[in-house]
C-alpha positions, 0 to 999 in steps of 0.5 A: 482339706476338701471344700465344698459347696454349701449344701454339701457342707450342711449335709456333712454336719448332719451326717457327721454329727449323727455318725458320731454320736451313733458311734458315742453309744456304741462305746456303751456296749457291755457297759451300760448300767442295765441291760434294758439301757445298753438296748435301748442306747443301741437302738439309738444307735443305730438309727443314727447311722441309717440317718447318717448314711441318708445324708452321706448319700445325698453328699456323695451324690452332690460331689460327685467324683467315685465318693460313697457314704462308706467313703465318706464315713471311713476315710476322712481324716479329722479336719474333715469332719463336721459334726458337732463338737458336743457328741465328739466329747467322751460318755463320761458316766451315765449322767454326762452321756444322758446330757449329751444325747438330751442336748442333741435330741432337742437340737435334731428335733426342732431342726429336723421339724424345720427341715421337713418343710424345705424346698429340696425334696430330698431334704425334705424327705429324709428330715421327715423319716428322720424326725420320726426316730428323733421324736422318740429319741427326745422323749427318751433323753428327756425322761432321763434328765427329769429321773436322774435331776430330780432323783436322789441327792447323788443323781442330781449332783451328777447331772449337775456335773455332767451339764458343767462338762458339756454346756460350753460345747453347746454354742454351736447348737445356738449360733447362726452360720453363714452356711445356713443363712446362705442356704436359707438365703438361696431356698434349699433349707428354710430359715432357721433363726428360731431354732436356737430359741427352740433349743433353748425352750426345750432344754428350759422346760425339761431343766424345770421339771429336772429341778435342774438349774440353766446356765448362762449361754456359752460362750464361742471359743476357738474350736469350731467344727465347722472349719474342721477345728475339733478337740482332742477326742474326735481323732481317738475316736476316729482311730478306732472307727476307721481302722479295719476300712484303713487297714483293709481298703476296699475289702468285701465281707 
């Protein structure tokens, strides 16, 4: 398994963690519980995949040796994924899925609102076209939650479900790397030890307004996505994104 620098490896995070969310959503398609929903999901959808690409170029760029960002989306294998365990997880229903896009909505923002300000340009500029579409993308998962918490009986048990299911697999969202603080520590990124208070306070204020009840901070496990230690769904998933580029290396349509 490929090790790379630092940056290098922060940029695969941001990007692995978009492309698969984005391809999360895409499993709603023909599924969702309104057409104007399966719209909308898409929509988010796709503006994941024009950030993933953004990043992956720039870490193709940094690596150097013939590898594109189709390469680099298409023809790893799990353990050289980065991203978040959180969006690797299944949609589940409509509640776990809405959960899910409103954890990583708030961690993208607030990030993303840090990143916008860092001393590499080409960060900087990419977090700050990004951040844009996230803005959106908060709001969005963020009405969802309020509707569905503080909704009828039956939605509010199903959001309290589905952050049953999923609030463990957001320690990653709340720790701090040595990845992050070395890049901090060098001046490509600025410092990022509030994000996770940011994080928090958003996901606070929108539980509040959900009549949704906040768990106790997750506990770290043995899974971390950081060393390519995914579960179980990432290699579904990946099977089934990558299959026409690994059955038709090189291809041209």
């Amino acid at each position: 398994m490929t090790k790379y620098d630092e940056l290098t490896e922060f940029l695969l995070r941001l990007g692995d963690s978009a492309l698969i969310q984005a391809q999360r959503l895409c499993g709603w398609t023909g599924r969702a519980p309104a057409l104007e929903e399966e719209m909308g999901m898409m929509n988010v959808g796709l503006d994941l995949v024009g950030q993933a690409r953004n990043w992956y170029e720039y870490a193709a760029e940094r690596i150097n040796d013939g590898t594109d960002a189709d390469t680099l989306a298409f023809r790893r294998d799990e353990r050289a994924f980065r991203n978040l365990l959180l969006v690797e997880q299944p949609n589940g229903d409509f509640a776990v899925t809405m959960t899910k896009q409103f954890f990583y909505d708030a961690w993208q923002f607030h990030l993303l609102t840090m990143l916008k300000g860092a001393n590499d340009e080409r960060i900087a500029a990419i977090a700050a076209k990004s951040l844009k579409e996230v803005t959106y993308h908060l709001r969005r998962s963020s009405q969802w939650v309020e509707r569905l918490g503080d909704g009828t009986e039956e939605s509010h048990k199903r959001m309290e479900k589905a952050i049953d299911i999923v609030w463990r697999f957001t320690f990653e969202l709340v720790e701090k790397s040595d990845t992050e603080l070395a890049l901090s520590a060098s001046g490509n990124i600025p410092v990022l030890t509030e994000l996770p208070e940011q994080w928090l306070a958003t996901v606070n204020e929108v539980f509040a307004k959900a009549t949704l009840t906040v768990p106790d901070a997750p506990n770290t496990f043995y899974l971390s996505a950081r060393t390519g230690m995914h579960s179980e769904h990432l290699g579904t998933l990946l099977a089934e994104m990558q299959f026409l580029q690994r059955a038709y290396p090189d291809a041209s349509w």
